[in-house]
C-alpha positions as CSV (number, residue, x, y, z in Angstrom):
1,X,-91.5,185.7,-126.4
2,X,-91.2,183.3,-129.1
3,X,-87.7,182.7,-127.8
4,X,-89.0,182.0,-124.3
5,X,-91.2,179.4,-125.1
6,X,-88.7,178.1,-127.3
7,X,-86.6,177.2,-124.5
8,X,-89.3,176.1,-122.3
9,X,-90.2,173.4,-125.0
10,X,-86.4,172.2,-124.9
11,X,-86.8,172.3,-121.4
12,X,-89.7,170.2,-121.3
13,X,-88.0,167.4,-124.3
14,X,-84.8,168.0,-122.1
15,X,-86.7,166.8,-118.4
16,X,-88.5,163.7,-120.5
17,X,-85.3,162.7,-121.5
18,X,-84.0,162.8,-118.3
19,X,-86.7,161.3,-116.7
20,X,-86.8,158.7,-119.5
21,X,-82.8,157.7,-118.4
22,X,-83.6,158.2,-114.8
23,X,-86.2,156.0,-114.9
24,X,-84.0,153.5,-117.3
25,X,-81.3,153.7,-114.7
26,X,-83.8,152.6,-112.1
27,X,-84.9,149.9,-113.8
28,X,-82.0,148.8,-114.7
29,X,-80.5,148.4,-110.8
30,X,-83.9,147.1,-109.4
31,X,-83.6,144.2,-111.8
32,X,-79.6,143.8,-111.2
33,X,-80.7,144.2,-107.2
34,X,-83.5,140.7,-107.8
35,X,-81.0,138.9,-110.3
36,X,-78.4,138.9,-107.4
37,X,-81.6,137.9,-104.7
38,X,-82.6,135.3,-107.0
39,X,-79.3,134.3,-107.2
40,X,-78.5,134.1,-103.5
41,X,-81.8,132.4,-103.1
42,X,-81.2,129.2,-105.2
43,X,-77.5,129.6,-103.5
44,X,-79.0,128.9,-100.1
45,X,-82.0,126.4,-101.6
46,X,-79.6,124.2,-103.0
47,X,-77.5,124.2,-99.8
48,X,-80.7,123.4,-98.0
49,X,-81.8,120.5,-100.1
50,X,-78.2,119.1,-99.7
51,X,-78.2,119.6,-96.1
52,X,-81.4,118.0,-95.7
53,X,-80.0,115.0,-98.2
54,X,-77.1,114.8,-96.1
55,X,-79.3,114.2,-93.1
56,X,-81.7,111.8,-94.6
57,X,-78.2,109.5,-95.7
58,X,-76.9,109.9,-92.1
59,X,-80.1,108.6,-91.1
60,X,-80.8,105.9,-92.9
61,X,-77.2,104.8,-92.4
62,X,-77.4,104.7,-88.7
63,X,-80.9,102.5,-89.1
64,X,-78.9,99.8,-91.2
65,X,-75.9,100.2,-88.2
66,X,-78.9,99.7,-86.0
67,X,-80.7,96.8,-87.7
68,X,-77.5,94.7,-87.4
69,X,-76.8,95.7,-83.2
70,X,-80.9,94.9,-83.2
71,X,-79.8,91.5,-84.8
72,X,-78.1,90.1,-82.2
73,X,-80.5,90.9,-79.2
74,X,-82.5,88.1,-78.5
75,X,-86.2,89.3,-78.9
76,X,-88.6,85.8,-78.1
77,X,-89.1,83.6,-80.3
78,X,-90.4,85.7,-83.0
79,X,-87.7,86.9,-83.7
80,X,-84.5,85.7,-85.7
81,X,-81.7,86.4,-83.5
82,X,-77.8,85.8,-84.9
83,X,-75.4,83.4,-83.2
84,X,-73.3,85.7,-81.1
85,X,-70.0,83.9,-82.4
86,X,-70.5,85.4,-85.7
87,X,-70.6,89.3,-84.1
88,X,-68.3,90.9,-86.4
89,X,-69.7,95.1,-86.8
90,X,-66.6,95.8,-88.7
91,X,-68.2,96.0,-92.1
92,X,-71.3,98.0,-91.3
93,X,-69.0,100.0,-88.9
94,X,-66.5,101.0,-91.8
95,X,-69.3,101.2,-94.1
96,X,-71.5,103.9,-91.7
97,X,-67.9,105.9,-91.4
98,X,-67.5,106.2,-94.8
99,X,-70.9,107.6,-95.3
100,X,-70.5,110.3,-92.9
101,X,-67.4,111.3,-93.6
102,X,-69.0,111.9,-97.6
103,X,-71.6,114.1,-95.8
104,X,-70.0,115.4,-93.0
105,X,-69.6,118.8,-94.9
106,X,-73.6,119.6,-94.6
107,X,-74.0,118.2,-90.5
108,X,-74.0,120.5,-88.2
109,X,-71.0,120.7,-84.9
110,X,-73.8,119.5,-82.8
111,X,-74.7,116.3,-85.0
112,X,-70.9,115.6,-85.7
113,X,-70.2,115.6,-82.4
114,X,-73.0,113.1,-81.6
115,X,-71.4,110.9,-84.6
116,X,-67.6,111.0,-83.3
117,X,-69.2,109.9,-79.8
118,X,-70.8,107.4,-81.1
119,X,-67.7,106.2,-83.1
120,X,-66.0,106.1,-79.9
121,X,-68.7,103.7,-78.6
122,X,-68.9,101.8,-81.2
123,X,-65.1,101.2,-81.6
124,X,-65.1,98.7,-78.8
125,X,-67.5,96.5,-80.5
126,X,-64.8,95.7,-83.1
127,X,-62.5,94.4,-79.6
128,X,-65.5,92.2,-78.9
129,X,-65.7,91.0,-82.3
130,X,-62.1,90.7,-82.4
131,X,-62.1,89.1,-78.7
132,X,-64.8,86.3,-79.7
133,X,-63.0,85.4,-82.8
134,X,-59.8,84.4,-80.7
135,X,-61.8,82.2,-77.9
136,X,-65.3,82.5,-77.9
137,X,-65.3,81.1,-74.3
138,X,-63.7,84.9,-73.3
139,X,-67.1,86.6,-74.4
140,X,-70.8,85.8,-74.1
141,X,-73.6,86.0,-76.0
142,X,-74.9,88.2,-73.0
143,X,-72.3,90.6,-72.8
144,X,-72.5,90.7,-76.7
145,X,-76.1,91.7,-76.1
146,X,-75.4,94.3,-73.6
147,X,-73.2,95.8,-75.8
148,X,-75.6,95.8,-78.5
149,X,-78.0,97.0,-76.5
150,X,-76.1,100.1,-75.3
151,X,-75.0,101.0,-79.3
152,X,-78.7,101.1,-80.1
153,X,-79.3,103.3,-77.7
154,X,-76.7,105.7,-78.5
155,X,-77.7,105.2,-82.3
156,X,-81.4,106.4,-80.8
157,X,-79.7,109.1,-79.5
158,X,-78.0,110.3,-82.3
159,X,-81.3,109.9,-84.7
160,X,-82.7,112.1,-82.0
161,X,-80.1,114.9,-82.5
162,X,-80.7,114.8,-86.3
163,X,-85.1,114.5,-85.9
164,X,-84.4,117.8,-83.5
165,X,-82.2,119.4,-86.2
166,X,-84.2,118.7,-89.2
167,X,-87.6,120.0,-87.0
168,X,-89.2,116.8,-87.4
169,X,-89.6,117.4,-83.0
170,X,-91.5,120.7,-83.4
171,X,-93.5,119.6,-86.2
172,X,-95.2,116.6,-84.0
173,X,-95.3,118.8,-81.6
174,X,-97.3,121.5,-83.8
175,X,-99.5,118.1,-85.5
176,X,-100.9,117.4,-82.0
């Protein structure tokens, strides 16, 4: 008898033990399994918050390209208008190019494709430019303003795209 309960008290030590590893074991994984979620988690933050920076630069550069098409559209006399001789968009064209091709990575296909369209309407402003330059007779300060005129709107457009992707859209739509 004495022998029986012997064994049943190593029994006993021997299923604590075991439970004490099992339960080690377990522990052990369920933190491993929320140190990799943690770590995919501040992966796809940080992602986020660069995607959203690359947005907010894209933004803001296409409202400086737009300030300067908005300068030459005669607005009343309130407001300061250019002289259409001295159109010259290169600059703030090259200088908008540059910034999204240093944040292109984040933009989605969508947005990108927005932005190469809009490159493509922009180009010919530079032929203007370049056009006015040679003999100013050849363009006008009207079709100077036209052309302005149609690059803000395709610069509206493509703030539009990005408002839409960023959710700013559903968010007014949810504040009214």
């Amino acid at each position: 008898m004495e022998q029986i309960f012997n064994n049943l008290i190593k029994f006993l030590k021997d299923t604590q033990l075991l439970g004490a590893l099992i339960g080690s074991l377990l522990t052990i994984l369920g933190l491993y399994l929320q140190n990799i979620h943690n770590r995919k988690t501040n992966i796809l933050l940080s992602l986020l918050s660069s995607r959203n920076n690359a947005y907010q630069k894209v933004y803001e550069g296409l409202n400086r390209l737009r300030k300067y098409y908005d300068s030459f559209i005669y607005g009343g006399e309130f407001k300061e208008c250019k002289d259409h001789t001295t159109f010259s968009p290169l600059h703030k064209f090259s200088e908008f190019s540059d910034l999204f091709n240093q944040y292109s990575f984040y933009l989605d296909k969508n947005t990108k494709k927005e932005i190469n369209t809009l490159f493509s309407d922009l180009s010919i402003g530079n032929s203007i430019a370049l056009a006015a330059s040679s003999n100013s007779e050849l363009v006008t300060e009207d079709s100077i303003e036209s052309f302005c005129l149609n690059s803000i709107k395709s610069i509206d457009k493509v703030n539009e795209v990005i408002r839409d992707n960023m959710g700013f859209n559903e968010l007014e739509k949810i504040i009214k």
